[in-house]
C-alpha positions in Angstrom: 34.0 -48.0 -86.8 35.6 -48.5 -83.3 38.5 -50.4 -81.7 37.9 -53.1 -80.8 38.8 -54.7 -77.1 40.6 -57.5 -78.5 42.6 -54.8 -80.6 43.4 -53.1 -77.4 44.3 -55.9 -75.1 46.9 -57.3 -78.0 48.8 -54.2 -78.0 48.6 -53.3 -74.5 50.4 -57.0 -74.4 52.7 -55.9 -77.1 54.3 -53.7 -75.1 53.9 -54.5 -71.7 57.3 -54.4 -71.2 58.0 -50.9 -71.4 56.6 -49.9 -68.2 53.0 -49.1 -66.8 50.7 -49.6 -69.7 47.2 -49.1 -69.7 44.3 -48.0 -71.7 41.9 -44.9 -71.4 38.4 -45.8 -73.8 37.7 -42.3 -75.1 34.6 -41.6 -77.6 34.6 -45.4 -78.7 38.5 -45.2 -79.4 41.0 -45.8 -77.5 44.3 -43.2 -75.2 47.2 -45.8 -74.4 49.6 -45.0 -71.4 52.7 -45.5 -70.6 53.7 -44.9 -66.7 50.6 -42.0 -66.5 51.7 -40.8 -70.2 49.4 -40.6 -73.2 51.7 -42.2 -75.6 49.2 -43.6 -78.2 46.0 -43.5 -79.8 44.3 -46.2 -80.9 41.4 -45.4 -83.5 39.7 -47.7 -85.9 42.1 -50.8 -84.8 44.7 -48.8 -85.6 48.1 -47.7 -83.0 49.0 -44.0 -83.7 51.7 -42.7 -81.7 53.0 -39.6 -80.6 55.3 -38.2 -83.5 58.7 -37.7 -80.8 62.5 -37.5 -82.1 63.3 -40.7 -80.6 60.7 -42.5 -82.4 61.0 -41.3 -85.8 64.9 -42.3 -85.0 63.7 -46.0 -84.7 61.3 -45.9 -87.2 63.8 -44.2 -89.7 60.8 -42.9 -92.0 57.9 -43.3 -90.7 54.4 -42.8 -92.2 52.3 -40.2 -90.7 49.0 -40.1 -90.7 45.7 -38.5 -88.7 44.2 -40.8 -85.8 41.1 -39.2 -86.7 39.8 -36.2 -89.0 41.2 -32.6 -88.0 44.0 -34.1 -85.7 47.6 -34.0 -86.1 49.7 -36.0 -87.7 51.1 -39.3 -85.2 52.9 -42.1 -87.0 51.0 -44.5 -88.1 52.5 -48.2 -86.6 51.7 -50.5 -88.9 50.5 -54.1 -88.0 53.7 -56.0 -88.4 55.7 -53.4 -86.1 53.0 -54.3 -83.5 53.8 -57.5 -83.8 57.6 -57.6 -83.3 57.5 -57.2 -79.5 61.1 -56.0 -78.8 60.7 -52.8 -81.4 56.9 -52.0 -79.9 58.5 -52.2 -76.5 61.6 -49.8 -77.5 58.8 -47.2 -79.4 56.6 -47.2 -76.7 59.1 -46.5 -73.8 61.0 -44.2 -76.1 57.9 -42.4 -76.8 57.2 -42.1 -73.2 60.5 -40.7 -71.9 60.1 -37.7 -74.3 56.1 -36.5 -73.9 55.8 -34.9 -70.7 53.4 -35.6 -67.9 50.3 -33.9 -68.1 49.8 -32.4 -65.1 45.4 -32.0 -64.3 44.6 -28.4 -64.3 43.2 -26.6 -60.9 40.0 -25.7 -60.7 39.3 -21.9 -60.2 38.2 -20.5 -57.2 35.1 -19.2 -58.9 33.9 -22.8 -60.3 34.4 -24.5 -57.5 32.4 -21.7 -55.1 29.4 -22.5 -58.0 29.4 -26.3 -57.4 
């Protein structure tokens, strides 16, 4: 089962407020950004996201589950914490202050003489 777009655009909504947020479709599930940080997963219509001290501090216990079999555990935000706006807002920015920017890898000389 995938997530659906409706699913998607509700939470992206959700937490609009917290800065840039935008979605990434990804093998029929779904990365969600904040300002250019992966700060979510959403699998199966569910919002997973990434385990940081400052959101288990708002969550207070959190429950912790798998987006999907083999990963690591993210907490799993349950469908009435999506829908209370403020607290979605203050996990997602949170959330994004503490995961780093990815910054894309360089390609090697080697690859790119190959191309």
């Amino acid at each position: 089962m995938s997530t659906s777009q409706a699913t998607i655009d509700y939470i992206q909504d959700q937490a609009s407020k917290a800065g840039d947020i935008r979605s990434r479709k990804m093998f029929g599930e779904y990365a969600l950004y904040c300002d250019d940080k992966v700060v979510a997963l959403v699998c199966d219509d569910q919002l997973y996201l990434k385990p940081t001290s400052a959101g288990k501090a708002l969550l207070e216990h959190p429950t912790e589950a798998p987006p999907y079999p083999g990963a690591k555990d993210y907490f799993l935000i349950d469908e009435s914490l999506i829908g209370d706006r403020e607290l979605l807002t203050a996990l997602v920015r949170a959330t994004a202050h503490e995961v780093p920017l990815r910054i894309p890898r360089k390609r090697s000389a080697r690859k790119a003489i190959h191309r």
